[in-house]
C-alpha positions in Angstrom: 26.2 -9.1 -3.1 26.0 -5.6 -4.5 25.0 -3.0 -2.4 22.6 -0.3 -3.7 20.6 2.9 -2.2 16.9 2.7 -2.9 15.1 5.4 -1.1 12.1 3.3 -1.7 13.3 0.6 0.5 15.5 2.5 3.2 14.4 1.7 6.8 16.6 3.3 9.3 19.8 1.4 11.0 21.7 2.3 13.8 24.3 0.4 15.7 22.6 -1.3 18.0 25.2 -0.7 21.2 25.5 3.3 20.4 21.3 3.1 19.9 21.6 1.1 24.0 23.6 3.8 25.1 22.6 6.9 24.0 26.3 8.5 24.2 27.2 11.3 22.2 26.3 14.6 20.6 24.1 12.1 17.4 21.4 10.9 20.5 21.3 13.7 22.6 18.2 14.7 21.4 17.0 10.8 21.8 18.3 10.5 25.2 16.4 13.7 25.9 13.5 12.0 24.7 14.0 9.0 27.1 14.6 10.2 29.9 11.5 13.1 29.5 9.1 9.7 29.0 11.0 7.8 32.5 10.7 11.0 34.9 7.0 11.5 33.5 5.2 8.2 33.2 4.7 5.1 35.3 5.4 2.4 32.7 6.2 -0.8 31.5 8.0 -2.5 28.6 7.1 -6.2 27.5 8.5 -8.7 24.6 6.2 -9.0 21.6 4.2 -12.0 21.9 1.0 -13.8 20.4 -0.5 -12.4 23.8 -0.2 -8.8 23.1 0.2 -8.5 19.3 -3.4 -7.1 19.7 -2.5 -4.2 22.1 0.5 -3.4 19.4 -2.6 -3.4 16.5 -4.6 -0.6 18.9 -1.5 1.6 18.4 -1.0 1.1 14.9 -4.9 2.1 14.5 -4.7 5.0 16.4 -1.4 6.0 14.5 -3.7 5.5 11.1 -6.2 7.4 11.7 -6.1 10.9 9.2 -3.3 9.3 7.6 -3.5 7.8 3.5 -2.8 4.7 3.8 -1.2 4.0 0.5 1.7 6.7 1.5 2.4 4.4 5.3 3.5 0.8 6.5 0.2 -0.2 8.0 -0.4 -2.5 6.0 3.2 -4.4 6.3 3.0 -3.7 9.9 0.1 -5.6 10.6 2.0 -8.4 8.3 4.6 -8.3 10.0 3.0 -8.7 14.0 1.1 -11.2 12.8 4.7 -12.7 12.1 5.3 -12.5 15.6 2.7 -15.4 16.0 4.8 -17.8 14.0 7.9 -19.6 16.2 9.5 -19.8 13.1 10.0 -15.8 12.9 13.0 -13.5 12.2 10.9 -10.8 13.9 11.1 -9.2 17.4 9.9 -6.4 19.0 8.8 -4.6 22.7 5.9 -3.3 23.6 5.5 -0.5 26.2 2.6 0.6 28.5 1.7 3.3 30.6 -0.9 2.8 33.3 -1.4 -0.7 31.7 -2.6 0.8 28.1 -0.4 0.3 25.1 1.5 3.7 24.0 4.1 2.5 21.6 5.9 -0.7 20.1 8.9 -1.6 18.0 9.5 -4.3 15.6 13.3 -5.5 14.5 14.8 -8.6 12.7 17.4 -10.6 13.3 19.9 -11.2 10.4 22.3 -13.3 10.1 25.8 -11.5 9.0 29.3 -12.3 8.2 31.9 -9.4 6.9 
């Protein structure tokens, strides 16, 4: 395997235990963030399922609106909940609600790795 930059196809990665924890002077800003959303909303967080896939499309619409399409990831993002439905997916993701109305999801994938 050769490893190449392609700005075209760059998501971003972070290590999954510093991301958890939110130590340091790199996710103070983030941590900020979190704890602003925890002191100021009532809320709830839920797996991605086939039962709220649906609730995770409302965001995405409201997230499209004023926005050119061609230049965003709707499109693949709708793709890829609808992934979600399939038992044999690589996909995952949460959910989150406040006052039982979906505000914001995430999607990751699983890969399998050996270094």
């Amino acid at each position: 395997i050769t490893l190449e930059f392609d700005r075209d196809n760059s998501d971003y990665i972070y290590n999954r235990i510093d991301l958890a924890n939110l130590s340091g002077k790199a996710y103070h800003k983030k941590k900020n963030l979190v704890n602003s959303f925890k002191n100021n909303y009532e809320f709830t967080i839920e797996k991605l399922n086939a039962s709220n896939i649906e609730d995770a499309k409302k965001v995405l619409n409201l997230w499209k609106e004023g926005r050119d399409l061609k230049q965003t990831d709707y499109y693949q993002c709708i793709d890829a909940l609808e992934d979600i439905k399939n038992q044999n997916s690589v996909l995952t993701g949460i959910i989150a609600y406040v006052e039982e109305n979906p505000v914001a999801w995430s999607l990751g994938e699983f890969l399998p790795c050996s270094f």
